[in-house]
ZAMARGU-4260 file (C-alpha; in steps of 0.2 Angstrom, whole numbers, plus 5000, padded with zeros to 4 digits):
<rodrens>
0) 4430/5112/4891 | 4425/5103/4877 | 4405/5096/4874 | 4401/5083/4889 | 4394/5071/4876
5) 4396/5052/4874 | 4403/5058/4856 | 4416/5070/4864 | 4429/5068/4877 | 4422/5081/4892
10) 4439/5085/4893 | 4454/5091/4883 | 4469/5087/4896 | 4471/5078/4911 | 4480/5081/4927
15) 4481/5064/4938 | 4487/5069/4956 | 4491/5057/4970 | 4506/5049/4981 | 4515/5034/4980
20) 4510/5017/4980 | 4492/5021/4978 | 4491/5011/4963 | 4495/5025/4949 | 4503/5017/4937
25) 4491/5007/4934 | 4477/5020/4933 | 4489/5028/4920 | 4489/5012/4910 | 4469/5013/4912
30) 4470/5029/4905 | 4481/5025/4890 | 4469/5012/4886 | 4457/5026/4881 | 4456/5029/4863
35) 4465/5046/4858 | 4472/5048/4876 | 4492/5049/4880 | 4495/5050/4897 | 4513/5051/4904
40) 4521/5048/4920 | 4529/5060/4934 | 4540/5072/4929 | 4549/5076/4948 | 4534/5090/4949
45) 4543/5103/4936 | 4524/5111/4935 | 4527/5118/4951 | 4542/5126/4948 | 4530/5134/4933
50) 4516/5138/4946 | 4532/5147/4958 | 4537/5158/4944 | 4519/5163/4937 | 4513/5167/4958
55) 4532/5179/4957 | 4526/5187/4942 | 4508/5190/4948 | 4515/5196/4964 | 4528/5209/4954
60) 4516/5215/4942 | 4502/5218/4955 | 4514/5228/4967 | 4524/5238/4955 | 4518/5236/4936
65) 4507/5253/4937 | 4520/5265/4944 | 4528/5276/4934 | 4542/5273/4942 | 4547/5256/4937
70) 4548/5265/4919 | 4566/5275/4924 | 4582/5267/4925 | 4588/5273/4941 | 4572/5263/4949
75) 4573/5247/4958 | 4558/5237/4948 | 4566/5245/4933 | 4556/5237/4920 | 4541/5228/4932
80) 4527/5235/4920 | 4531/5225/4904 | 4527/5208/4918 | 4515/5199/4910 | 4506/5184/4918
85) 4496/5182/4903 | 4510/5180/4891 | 4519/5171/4903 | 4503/5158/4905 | 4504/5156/4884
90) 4522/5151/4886 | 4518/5137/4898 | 4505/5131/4892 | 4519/5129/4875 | 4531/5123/4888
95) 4523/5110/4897 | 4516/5104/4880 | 4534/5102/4872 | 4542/5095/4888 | 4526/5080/4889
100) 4531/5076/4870 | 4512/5086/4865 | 4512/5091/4846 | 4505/5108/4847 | 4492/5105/4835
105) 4487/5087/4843 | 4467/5083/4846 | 4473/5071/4857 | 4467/5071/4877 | 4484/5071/4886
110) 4492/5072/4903 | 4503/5068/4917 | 4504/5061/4934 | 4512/5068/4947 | 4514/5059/4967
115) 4525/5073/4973 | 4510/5087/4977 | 4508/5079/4993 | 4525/5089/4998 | 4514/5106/4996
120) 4495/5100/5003 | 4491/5117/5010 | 4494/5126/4993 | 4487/5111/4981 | 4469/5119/4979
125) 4480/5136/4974 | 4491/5126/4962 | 4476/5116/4954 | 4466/5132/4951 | 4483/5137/4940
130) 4484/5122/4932 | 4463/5124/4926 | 4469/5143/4919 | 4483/5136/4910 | 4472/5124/4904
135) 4453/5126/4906 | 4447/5110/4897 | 4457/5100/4912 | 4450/5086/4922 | 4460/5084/4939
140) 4459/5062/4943 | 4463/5062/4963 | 4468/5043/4964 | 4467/5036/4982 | 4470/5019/4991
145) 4466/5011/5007 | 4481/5017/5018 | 4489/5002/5026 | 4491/4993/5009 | 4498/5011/5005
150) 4509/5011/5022 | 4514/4992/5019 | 4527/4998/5005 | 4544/4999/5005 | 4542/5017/4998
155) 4533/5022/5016 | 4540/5009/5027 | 4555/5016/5033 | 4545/5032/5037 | 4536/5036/5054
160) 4522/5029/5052 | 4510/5041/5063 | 4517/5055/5054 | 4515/5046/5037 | 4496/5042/5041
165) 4493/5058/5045 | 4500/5064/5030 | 4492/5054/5019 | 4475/5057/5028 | 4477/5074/5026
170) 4481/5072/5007 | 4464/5062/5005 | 4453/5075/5016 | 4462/5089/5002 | 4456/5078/4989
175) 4438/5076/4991 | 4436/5093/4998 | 4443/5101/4982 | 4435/5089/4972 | 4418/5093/4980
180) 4421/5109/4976 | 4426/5107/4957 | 4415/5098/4945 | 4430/5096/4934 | 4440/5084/4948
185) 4435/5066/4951 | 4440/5056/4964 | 4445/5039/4959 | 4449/5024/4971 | 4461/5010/4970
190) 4449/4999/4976 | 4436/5003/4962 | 4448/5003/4946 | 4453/4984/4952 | 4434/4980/4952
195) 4436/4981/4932 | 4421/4989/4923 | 4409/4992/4936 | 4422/5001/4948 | 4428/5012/4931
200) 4412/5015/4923 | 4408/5031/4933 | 4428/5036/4927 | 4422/5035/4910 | 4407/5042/4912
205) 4415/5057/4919 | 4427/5057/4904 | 4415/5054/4892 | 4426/5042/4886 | 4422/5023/4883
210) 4437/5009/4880 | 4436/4991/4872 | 4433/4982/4890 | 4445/4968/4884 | 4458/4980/4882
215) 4456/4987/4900 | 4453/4967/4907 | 4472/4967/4898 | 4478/4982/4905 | 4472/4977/4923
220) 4483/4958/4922 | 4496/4967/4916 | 4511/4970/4931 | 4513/4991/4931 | 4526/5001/4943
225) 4545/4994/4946 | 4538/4987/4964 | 4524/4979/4960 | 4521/4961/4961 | 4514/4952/4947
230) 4501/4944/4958 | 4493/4956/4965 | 4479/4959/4952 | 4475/4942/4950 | 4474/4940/4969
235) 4461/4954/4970 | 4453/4946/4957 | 4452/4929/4968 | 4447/4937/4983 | 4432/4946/4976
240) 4427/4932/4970 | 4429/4922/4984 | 4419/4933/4995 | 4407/4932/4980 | 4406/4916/4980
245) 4399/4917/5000 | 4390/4932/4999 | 4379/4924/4983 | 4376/4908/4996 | 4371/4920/5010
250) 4360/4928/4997 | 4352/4912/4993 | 4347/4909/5011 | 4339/4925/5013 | 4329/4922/4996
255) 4326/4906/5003 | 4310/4912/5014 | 4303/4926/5003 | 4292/4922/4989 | 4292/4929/4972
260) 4273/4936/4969 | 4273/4950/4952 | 4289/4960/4944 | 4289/4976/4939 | 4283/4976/4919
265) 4299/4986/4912 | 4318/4980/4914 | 4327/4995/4920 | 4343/4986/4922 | 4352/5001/4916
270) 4346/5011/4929 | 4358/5018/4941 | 4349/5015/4958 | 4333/5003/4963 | 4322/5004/4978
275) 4322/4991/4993 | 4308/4991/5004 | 4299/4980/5018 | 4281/4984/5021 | 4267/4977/5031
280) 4250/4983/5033 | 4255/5002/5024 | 4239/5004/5013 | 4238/5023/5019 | 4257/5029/5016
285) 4261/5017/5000 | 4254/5032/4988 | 4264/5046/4993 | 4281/5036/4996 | 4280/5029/4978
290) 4275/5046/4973 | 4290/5055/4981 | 4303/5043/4977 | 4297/5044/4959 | 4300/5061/4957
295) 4318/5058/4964 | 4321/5048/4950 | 4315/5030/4956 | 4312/5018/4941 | 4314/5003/4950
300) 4305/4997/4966 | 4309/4980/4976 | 4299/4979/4988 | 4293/4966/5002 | 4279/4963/5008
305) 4279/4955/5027 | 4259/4947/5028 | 4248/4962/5025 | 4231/4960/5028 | 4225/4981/5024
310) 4225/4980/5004 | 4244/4987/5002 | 4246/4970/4994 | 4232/4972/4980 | 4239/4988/4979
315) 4256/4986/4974 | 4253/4973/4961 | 4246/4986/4951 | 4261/4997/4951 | 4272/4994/4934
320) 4288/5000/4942 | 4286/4984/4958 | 4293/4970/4958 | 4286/4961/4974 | 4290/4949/4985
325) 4282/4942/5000 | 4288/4935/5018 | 4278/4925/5031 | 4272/4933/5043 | 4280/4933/5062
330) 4299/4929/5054 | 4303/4950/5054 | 4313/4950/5072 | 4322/4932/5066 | 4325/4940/5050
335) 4336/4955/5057 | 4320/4966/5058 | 4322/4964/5038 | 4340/4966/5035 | 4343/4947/5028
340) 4329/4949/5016 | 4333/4967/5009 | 4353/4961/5009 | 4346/4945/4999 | 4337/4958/4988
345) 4352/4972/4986 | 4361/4958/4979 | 4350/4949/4969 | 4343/4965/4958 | 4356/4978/4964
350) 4375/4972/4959 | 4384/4987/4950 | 4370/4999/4953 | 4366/5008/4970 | 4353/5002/4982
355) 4344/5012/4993 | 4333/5003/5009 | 4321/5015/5016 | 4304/5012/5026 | 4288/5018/5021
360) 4289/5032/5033 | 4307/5037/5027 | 4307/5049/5015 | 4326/5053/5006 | 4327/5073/5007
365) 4342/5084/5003 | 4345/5103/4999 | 4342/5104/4979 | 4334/5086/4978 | 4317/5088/4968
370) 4333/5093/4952 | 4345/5084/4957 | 4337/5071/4961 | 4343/5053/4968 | 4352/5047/4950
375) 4362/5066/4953 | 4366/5061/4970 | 4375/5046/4965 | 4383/5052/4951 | 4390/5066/4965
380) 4396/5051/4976 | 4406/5042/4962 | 4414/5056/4958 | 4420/5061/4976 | 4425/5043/4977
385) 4411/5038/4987 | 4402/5020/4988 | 4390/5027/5001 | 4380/5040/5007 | 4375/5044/5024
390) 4358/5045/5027 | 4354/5047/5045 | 4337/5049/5051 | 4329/5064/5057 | 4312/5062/5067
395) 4299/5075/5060 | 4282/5081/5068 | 4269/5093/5068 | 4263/5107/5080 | 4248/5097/5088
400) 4248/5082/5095 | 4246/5067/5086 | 4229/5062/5092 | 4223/5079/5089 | 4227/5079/5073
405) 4215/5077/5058 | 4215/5060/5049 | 4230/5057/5037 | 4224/5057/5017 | 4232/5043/5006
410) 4242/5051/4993 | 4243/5067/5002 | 4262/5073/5007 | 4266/5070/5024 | 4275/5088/5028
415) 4256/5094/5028 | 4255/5084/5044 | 4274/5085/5052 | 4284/5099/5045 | 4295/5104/5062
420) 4312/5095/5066 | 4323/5098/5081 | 4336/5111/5080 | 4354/5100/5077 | 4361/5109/5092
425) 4350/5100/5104 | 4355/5082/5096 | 4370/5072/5102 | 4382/5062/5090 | 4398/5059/5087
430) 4410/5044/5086 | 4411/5030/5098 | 4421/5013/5095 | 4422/5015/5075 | 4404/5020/5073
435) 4396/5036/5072 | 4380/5039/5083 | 4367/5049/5081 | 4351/5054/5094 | 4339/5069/5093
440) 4322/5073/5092 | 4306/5070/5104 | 4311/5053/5107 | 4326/5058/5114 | 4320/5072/5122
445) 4305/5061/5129 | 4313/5046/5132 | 4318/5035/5150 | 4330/5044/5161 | 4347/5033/5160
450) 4341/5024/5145 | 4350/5028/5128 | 4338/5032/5114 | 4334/5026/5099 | 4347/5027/5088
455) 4345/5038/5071 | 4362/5035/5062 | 4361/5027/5046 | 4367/5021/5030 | 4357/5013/5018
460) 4360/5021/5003 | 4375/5011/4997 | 4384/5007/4980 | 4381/4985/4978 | 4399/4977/4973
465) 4401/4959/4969 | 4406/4953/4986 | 4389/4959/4992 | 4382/4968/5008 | 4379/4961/5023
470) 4370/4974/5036 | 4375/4971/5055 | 4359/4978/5061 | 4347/4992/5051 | 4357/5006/5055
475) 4375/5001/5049 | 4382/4987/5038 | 4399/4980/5034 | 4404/4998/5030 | 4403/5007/5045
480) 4410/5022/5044 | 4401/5035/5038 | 4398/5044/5022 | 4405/5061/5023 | 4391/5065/5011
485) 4373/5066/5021 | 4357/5064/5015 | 4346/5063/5026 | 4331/5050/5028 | 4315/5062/5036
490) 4307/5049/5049 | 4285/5053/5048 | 4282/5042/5064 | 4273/5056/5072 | 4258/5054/5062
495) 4240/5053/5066 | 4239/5035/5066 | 4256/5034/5078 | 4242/5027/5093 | 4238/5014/5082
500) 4256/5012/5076 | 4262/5009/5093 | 4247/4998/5100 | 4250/4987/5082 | 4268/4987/5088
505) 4268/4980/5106 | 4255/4967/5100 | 4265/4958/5085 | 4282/4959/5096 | 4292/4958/5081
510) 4303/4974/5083 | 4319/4975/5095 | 4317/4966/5112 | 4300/4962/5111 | 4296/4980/5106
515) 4302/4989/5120 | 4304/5007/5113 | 4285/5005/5108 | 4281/5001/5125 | 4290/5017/5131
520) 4281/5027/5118 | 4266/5020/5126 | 4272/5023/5143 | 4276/5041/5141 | 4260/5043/5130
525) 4271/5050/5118 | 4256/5052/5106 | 4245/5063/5116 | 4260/5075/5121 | 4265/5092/5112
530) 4283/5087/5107 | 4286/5106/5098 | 4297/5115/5107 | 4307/5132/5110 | 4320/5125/5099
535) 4310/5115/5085 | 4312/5124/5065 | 4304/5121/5050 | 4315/5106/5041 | 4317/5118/5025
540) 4320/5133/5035 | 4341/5139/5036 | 4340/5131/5054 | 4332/5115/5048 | 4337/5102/5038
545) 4353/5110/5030 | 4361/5115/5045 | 4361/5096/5052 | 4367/5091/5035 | 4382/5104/5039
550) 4385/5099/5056 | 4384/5082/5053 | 4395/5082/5038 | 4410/5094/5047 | 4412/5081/5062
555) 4415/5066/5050 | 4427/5076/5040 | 4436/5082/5056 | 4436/5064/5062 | 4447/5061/5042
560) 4433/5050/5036 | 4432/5059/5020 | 4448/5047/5011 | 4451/5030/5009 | 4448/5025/5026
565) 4429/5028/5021 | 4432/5011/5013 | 4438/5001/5025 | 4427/4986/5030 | 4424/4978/5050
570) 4419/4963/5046 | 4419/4954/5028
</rodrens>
């Protein structure tokens, strides 16, 4: 693999793998519009035949190439031990070189693609893994589409269609899951290349490589495949647009209603993600969740402030990195319980970049995040093909109750407080009606008999295209399935000040039906109870917060989430 530089290509080759109709070809013409790359078409699959013969060799030389016996004439394997995979490895690199059209001494980055792998799914990973010892500087491009538009083609009409789907689901779950598991594959959607720039950029990033955007703009007007009608580009083109067009209107409305009080001193447009944020009366947490989100790699904080009266206002026109914006006080419950505003917001500051909506008490926590970090995170979720990351909550608390214990200090991290988490065996989720549900923790384990709990699925660390995002509620948005990648959101409710929290709560009515969870809270007294329990762990114990990721990540991939389908809106 060559230097991952902007000056160099990552990669000396490239290996596009897929199925027909997914839009292909004209990925393949995105590619050639790279400079100093050649990428062909399909070839039938002759690599394979290649990958047969090498896995017959390996198997002859590792059975019989040491005996002795394979030197005489009277032996059956007569000859066995002059076998030589590595040889045989040099002559098809030559091979597949000369049959492409390659010039061996050529500085080029080429490659082919191939629709025909989906015929040997269980062996792919297998056949890849050759195709990265024939040619260590390969990338491996696993390009993907929505599968009805796939289904509605005449290639998969006249097949069974049950069958098909699941074929093709299948093929999409092999492609993420090797791609997570090799930092040289990318998975790109058909859905992102027709966005233009924005949907390629992370292709080229990956690649290293940047084309003359007027060039791509051509490529992507241009008709490719024999089937293809002319129009469907430019119809694409419409349509986003269109719903564009409406979503920018919404957005004004939400707008409408906040007002614009300070912006952060330094334009950070070129940062991958921002911040949304909707605050009242926070002075005491502010500190610490700007300080944590900072070292994930925050630059850029929006964040809106709903009629505080404690300071947090004063406070955050101080900060150089806030841009803030302020809502009347008593619209929170009309305004979605925030979701207008912070839509309004995402769309405003956030298009092309990813947006992540998070409450003061939320703190974005995954296995490896203080290097990774959130910019890492996203990088990981374009390249598995990804516009969203699963982030569902997880209530935390500590060993006391929360009236017993000491006073929280501003700036202080909140795991000195709450550090314990329920084990992920004792939660309940799963899918019901399209959506994926999530309960756990002492508010389901302390909550009315017969009465659901609160909900702690969510998804608001999303990726912010042109036609917008419109949240149905603050737990799931037009996108509703979920993310096969999780990173969860660690919910500090049970604080010191919960009490407080609560009482505030009921007062203001402005959360769901008239506050009626804080009202149960209440009820139950939930804040002078010990809510530790036999099966409550540290959350950065083994048991903790990466066996829920785990858990919750292998249902939605056994659900076939993981592919295209992720994509697929409810409501536009």
């Amino acid at each position: 693999m060559t230097s991952a530089s902007k000056k160099s290509p990552s990669f000396d080759s490239i290996l596009v793998v897929t199925y027909g109709r997914s839009g292909s070809t004209l990925l393949q013409g995105v590619l050639n519009a790279l400079p100093s790359v050649l990428i062909r078409g399909e070839n039938y699959n002759f690599c394979w035949g290649i990958y047969q013969a090498w896995k017959s060799i390996c198997v002859a030389k590792l059975k019989f190439g040491d005996s002795n016996k394979t030197k005489m004439k009277s032996s059956s394997w007569y000859g066995a031990e002059l076998l030589s995979p590595s040889n045989f490895q040099e002559m098809a690199r030559e091979l597949i070189k000369v049959q492409l059209g390659i010039p061996s001494d050529s500085d080029m980055v080429w490659g082919f693609k191939e629709i025909r792998y989906i015929d040997f799914l269980d062996e792919l990973p297998k056949f890849l893994d050759f195709m990265k010892i024939l040619f260590p500087g390969v990338a491996i491009i696993f390009n993907t589409r929505e599968l009805p538009a796939v289904l509605e083609s005449g290639w998969w009409y006249s097949k069974n269609k049950d069958e098909t789907t699941n074929l093709l689901r299948k093929a999409d779950r092999v492609f993420f899951e090797y791609a997570e598991k090799n930092n040289n594959a990318f998975v790109q959607r058909y859905e992102r290349t027709i966005l233009g720039e924005p949907g390629l950029r992370p292709l080229f990033e990956f690649l290293s490589m940047w084309p003359d955007m007027e060039e791509i703009s051509n490529v992507l007007q241009t008709r490719h495949s024999y089937e293809v009608k002319e129009t469907t580009i430019s119809q694409s083109i419409k349509n986003r647009h269109d719903k564009a067009s409406k979503n920018y209107a919404d957005s004004k409305e939400g707008l409408s209603a906040l007002t614009h009080i300070k912006s952060a001193e330094l334009n950070l447009c070129d940062e991958k993600h921002i911040l949304i944020s909707t605050i009242r009366d926070e002075i005491q947490r502010l500190p610490w969740f700007l300080e944590h989100y900072r070292a994930l790699g925050t630059k850029e904080f929006f964040i809106i402030d709903n009629g505080s009266t404690d300071g947090s206002t004063e406070f955050l026109k101080e900060q150089d990195d806030v841009t803030l914006y302020s809502a009347p006080n008593g619209q929170y419950n009309s305004s979605g319980f925030g979701t207008v505003w912070t839509d309004a917001l995402s769309y405003k500051h956030g298009i092309n970049r990813w947006a992540l909506v998070a409450d003061v008490d939320e703190l974005l926590v995954w296995p490896n995040c203080s290097t990774e970090k959130i910019p890492g995170l996203v990088k990981k979720a374009e390249r598995l093909g990804l516009n969203r990351v699963f982030t569902p909550m997880v209530d935390v608390y500590g060993k006391t109750p929360c009236n017993e214990m000491p006073p929280y200090e501003a700036g202080k991290p909140f795991s000195v407080w709450c550090n314990l988490m329920d084990h992920v065996s004792i939660m309940k989720y799963g899918f019901h009606n399209g959506r994926f549900f999530l309960f756990g923790g002492p508010r389901m384990r302390f909550g009315n008999s017969g009465e659901r709990p609160p909900i702690m699925s969510k998804q608001k660390l999303y990726f912010v295209e042109q036609n917008g995002i419109k949240s149905s509620n603050p737990h799931f948005d037009n996108y509703v399935l979920p993310s096969p990648l999780v990173a969860p959101l660690l919910h500090y409710k049970f604080m010191p000040d919960f009490k407080y929290k609560v009482d505030k709560a009921i007062y203001e009515g402005q959360h769901w039906e008239n506050a009626r969870e804080y009202k149960n809270y209440k009820e139950a007294e939930l804040y002078r109870r010990i809510i530790v329990g036999t099966m409550s762990v540290p959350v950065d114990s083994p048991d903790g917060l990466s066996a829920l990721i785990e858990q919750i990540s292998a249902t939605i991939r056994a659900a076939g989430v993981s592919g295209s389908i992720h994509w697929r809106r409810f409501n536009n």
